[in-house]
N, C-alpha and C positions, 0 to 999 in steps of 0.2 A: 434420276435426279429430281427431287421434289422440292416444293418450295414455291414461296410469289411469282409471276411471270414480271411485275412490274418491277420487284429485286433483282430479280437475274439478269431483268435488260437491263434495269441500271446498271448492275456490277460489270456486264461484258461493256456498254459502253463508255464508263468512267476507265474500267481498266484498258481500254481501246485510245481513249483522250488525252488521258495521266500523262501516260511517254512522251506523247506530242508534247505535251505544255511543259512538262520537266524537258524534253529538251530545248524547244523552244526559249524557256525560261537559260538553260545551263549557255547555250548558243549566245543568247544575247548577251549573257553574264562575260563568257569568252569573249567577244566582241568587244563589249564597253571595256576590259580589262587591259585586252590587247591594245587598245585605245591609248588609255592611261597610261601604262607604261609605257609606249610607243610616243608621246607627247611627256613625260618625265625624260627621258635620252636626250628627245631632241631638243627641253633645254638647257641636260647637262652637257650636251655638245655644244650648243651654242654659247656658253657660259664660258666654257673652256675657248673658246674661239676669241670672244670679247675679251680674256685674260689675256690671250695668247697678243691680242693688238696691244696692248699696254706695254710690253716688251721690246726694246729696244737694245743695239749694239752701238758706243758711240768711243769718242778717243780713252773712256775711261773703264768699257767693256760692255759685260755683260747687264742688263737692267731689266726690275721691276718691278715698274713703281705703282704699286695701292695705294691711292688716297686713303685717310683715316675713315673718311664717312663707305669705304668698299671695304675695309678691313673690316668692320665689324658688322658688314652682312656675311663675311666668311669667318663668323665664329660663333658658337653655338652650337643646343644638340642637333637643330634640325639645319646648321650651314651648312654649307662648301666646304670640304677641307681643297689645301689646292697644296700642288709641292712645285717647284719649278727647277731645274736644273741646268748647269750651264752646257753647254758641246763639250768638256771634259769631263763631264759623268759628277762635278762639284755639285752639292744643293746651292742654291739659287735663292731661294725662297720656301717656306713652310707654313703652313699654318698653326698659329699656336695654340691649338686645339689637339693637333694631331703630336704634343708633346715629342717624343723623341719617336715616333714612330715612322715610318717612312710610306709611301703610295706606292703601288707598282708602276716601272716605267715603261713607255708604249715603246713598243718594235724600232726598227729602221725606217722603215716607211717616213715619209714625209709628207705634210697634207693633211693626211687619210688622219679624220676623229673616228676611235674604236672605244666603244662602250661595252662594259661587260660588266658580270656581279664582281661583286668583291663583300671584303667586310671592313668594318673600320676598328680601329685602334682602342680596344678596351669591350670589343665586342658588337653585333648589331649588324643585317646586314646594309650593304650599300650598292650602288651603282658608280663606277668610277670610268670617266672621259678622256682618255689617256691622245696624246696629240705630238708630234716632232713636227718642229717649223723652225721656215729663218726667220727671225727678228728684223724688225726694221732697223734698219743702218743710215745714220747721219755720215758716218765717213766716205768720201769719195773715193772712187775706185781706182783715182790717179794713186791715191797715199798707199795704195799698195796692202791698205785694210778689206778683208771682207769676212760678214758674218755666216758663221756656220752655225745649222740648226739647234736649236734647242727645244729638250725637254719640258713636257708638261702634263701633269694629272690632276684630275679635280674629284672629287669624290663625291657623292650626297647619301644620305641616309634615306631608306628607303621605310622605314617605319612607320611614318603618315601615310605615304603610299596606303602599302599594304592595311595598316587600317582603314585607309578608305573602302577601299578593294575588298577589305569583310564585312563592313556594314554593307556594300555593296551586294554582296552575296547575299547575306540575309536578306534584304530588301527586294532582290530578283527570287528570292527562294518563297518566303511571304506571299509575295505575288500570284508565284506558279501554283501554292499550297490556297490560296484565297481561290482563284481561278479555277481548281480542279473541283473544292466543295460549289464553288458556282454552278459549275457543270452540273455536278450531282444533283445540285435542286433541281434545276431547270430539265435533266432530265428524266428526273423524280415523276415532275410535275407534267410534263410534255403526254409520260411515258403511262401517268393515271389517266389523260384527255383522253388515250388513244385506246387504254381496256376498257374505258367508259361502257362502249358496246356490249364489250363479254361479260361485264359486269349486269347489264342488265341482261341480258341471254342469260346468264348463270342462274336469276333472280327469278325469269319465266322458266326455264327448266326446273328449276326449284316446285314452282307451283303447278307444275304436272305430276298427276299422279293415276292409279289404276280408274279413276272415277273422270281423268280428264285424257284421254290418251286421241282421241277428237283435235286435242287443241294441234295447232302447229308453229313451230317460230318462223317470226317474218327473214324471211332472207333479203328482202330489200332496203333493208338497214343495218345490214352486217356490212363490215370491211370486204373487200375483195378477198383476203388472202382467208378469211373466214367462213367467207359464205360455201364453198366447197363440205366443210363441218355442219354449216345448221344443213343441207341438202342433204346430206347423209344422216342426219338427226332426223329430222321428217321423216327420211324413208325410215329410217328405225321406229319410227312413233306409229309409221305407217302398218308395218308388220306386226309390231305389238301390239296394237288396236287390232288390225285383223285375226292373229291370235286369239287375244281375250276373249273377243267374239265367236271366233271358234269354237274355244273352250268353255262358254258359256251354252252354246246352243248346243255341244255335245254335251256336257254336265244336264241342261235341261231334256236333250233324248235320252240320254242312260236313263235318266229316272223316271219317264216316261213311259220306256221298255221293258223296265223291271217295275213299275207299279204292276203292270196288268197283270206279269204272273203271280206276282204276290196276291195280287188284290181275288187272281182264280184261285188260289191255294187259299185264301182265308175262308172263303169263298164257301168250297166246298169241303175244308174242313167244319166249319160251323152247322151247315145243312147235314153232315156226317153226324155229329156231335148232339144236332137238336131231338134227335129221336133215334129209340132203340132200333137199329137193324140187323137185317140177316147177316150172315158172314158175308155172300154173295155179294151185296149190297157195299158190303165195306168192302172186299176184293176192286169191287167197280170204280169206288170212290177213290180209293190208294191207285188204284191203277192210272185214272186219271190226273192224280196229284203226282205221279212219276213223270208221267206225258209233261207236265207243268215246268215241273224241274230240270229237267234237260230243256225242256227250250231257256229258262233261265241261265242255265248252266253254258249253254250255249256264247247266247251273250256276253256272258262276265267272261267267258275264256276269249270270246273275240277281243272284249274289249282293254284285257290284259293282254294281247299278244301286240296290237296297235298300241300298247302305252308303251310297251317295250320297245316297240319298232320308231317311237316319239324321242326314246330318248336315246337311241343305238345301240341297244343292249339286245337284239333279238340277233341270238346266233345263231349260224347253221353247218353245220359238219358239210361233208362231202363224201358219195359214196354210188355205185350205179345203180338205176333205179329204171326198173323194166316199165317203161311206157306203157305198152298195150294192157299189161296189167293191172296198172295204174288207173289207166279207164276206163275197163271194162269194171273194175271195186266200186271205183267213185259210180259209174252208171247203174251200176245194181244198188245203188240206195236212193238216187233218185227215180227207178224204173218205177214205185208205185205211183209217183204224181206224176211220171211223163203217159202210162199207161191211161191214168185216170184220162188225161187230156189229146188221148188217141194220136201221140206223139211218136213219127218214124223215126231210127236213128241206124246211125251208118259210120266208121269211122275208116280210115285211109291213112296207113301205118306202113312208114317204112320198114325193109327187113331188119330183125333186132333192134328196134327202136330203143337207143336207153341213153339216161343224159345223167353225166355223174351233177348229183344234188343231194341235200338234206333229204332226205324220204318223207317226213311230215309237214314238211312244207311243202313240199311237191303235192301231197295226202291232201293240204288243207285246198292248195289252189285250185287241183284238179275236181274237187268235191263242190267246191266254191261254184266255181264256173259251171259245171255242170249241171249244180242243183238250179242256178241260176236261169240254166236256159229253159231247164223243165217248168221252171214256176212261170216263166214269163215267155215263151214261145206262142204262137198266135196256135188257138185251137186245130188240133186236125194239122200243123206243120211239120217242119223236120228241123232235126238237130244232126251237126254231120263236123266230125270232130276229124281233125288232119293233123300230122307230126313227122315233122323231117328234120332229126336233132341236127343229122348230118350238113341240112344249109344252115341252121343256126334255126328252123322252126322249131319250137321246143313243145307248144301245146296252141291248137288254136277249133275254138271252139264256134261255130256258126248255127243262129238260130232265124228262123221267122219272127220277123217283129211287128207286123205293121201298124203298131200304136202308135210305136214311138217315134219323136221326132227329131229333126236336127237338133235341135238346143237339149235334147235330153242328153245326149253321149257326152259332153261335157260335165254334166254334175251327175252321172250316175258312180264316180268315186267317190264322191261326198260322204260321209259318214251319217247314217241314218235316212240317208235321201231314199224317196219313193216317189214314183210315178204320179201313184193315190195319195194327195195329203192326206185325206181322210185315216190315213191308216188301217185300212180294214183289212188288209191281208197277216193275219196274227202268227203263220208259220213262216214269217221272214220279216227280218228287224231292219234291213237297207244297213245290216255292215258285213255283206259277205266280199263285195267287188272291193270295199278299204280295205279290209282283211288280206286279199287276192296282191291286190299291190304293192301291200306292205311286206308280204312274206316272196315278191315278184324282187325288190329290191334289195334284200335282205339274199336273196342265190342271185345280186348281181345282172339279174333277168330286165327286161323292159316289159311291159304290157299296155299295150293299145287297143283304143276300140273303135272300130268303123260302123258307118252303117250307108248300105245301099241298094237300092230296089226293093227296100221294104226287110232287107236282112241284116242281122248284127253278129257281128266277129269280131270275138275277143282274143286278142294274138299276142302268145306269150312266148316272146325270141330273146337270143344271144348271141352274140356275137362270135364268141368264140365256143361252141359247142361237142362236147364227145359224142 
């Protein structure tokens, strides 16, 4: 779902509010309504009630008398009609409004005013007060007279009414429709105060870039429910700066690594070049310029196999891979520099040692480490290499170290790192141990490095091992 955050809250909570106020609004509307016509009944009851007292029985009958000035409030479109009748079902009275038409007449019941709709005479509806009573009576109860109830209906148009009752509606509808755009501004406006924040947060993220990845946003002026986001923003700024940085000092060691061999290849191609030589001479020169190019070649293969390993694309089959054989290859290529450095070796191999892996990555790690311990092993020391696939040891190699120190076994993964900043060891670039653990995680492997009593062991296990 995309779009404004300060839209969307508006929209959830207009549309949240709306129903409230449209009923609130419809409630009150019912309310006042029920009012109204509840106060219309009662006083077409009472009307019929004050009719009903004008009604007498006396020696000459039935009676009821409307003065002129009460007859012509019951006539009209918005009067009374009234019908009256005697205790033998005779009219009595009519209104002459209601032409020949007749009221309906109320039940048995006596007393009891019963109000219901109706309609009136030529159309329209009404409300009509229907009533059976006795009459008051002049004649005395000795003469042997007494009056029996009589009929009565009153009618009123209900027209005004109900006009009322629509402007009524309209005006509670108005209200409810006025009230809901209210909301909306106010939450419009509420709902701008409150991204104020993220709008400036939006504004500083904005102006970071590769050249500012240093900066960080303040978390002590974020909302609560926000600061969670800038804290994980930071640490993302934080990795990405660290990164850059990375990538920066590995871009400036690659090129570093690869000036020198270049710069020995131009080198001595040029010295080749400056004057006529023997064949011999030029045999010497190429010969040298080979040497050059494998250790370049070298490089660019390490450092394509770590770019691969950068981005998850460094794969490795699975297949058994004779251990002892494995070390004893990798050791015959480091035998001429451990020889040179009057270096013992010894290895401690279980029976049929094999651990199903990629082969050349196994090739790289085991050559890695190995050649690793020959260049850097204390003169005159030992190298004593152990493998027990069967507990999950898979390769672990032990040298004399006593240069090195506690704070070095931490950055000897580093990429390009060396003991000697100076860099004067030209047959080792510091990316064999990144190499090691990149192609160590890649067969799913761990590789750790210890060091103690002046010895270092690189120990490359698995957990679950064949």
């Amino acid at each position: 779902m995309s779009g404004s955050i300060r839209r969307r809250v508006g929209l959830i909570v207009v549309a949240a509010i709306a129903p409230v106020l449209a009923g609130g609004a419809y409630l009150s509307y019912r309310h006042t309504a029920d009012a109204v016509r509840g106060r219309f009944d009662s006083d077409l009851a009472a009307t019929a009630r004050v009719l009903a007292d004008l009604a007498e029985y006396d020696e000459e009958g039935y009676e009821l008398e409307i003065a002129p000035s009460t007859a012509r409030l019951l006539d009209g479109d918005e009067a009374v009609r009234v019908e009256a009748w005697r205790p033998d079902g005779k009219r009595l009275y009519r209104s002459p409004s209601l032409g020949d038409a007749d009221l309906p007449q109320p039940g048995p019941a006596v007393g009891a005013v019963s109000v219901a709709g109706g309609e009136l005479p030529g159309g329209g509806d009404a409300r009509v007060a229907t009533l059976r009573f006795v009459p008051r009576s002049d004649v005395d109860a000795g003469d042997g007279g007494r009056a029996a109830p009589m009929a009565l209906s009153v009618a009123r148009s209900t027209a005004g009414m109900d006009s009322m009752l629509a402007r009524l509606a309209l005006w509670f509808g108005g209200v409810g429709a006025a009230l809901v755009l209210v909301c909306a501004w106010l939450v419009s406006r509420a709902t701008g105060i409150g991204l104020r924040p993220l709008s400036r947060m939006a504004g500083e993220i904005a102006a970071i870039d590769a050249g500012a990845l240093d900066r960080r946003l303040p978390a002590g002026d974020a909302p609560a429910e926000v600061r969670p986001v800038v804290d994980k923003l930071n640490e993302l700024l934080a990795r990405l700066e660290e990164s850059f940085s990375r990538e920066r000092r590995f871009t400036a060691d690659a090129a570093h690594e690869l000036r020198t061999p270049l710069a020995v290849l131009r080198t001595e191609v040029e010295v080749a070049l400056g004057a006529e030589r023997q064949a011999a001479d030029y045999r010497e020169v190429l010969s040298g310029t080979l040497t050059t190019i494998e250790d370049a070649s070298r490089i660019v293969d390490a450092l394509l196999l770590l770019a691969r390993a950068d981005v998850g694309r460094l794969r490795a089959r699975s297949e058994p891979v004779d251990l002892g054989e494995l070390i004893a290859t990798a050791w015959d290529r480091s035998r001429p520099v451990a020889d040179g450095r009057d270096l013992r070796f010894d290895a401690e191999l279980s029976d049929g040692a094999t651990v199903d892996a990629d082969p050349d990555l196994m090739r790289t790690i085991a050559t890695n480490l190995l050649g690793n311990a020959a260049r850097h092993a204390s003169e005159g020391g030992q190298v004593h290499v152990r493998a027990a696939p069967e507990r999950g040891l898979i390769l672990e190699v032990e040298n004399s170290a006593s240069e090195l120190q506690p704070g070095d076994v931490d950055k000897m993964f580093d990429r390009f790192w060396r003991r000697d900043d100076a860099r004067t060891d030209s047959g080792h670039s510091g990316l064999g141990l990144a190499v090691v653990r990149a192609a160590a995680g890649a067969l799913d492997m761990t590789l750790e490095a210890s060091l103690h009593d002046g010895r270092l062991a690189m120990t490359l296990s698995r957990e679950s091992a064949s």
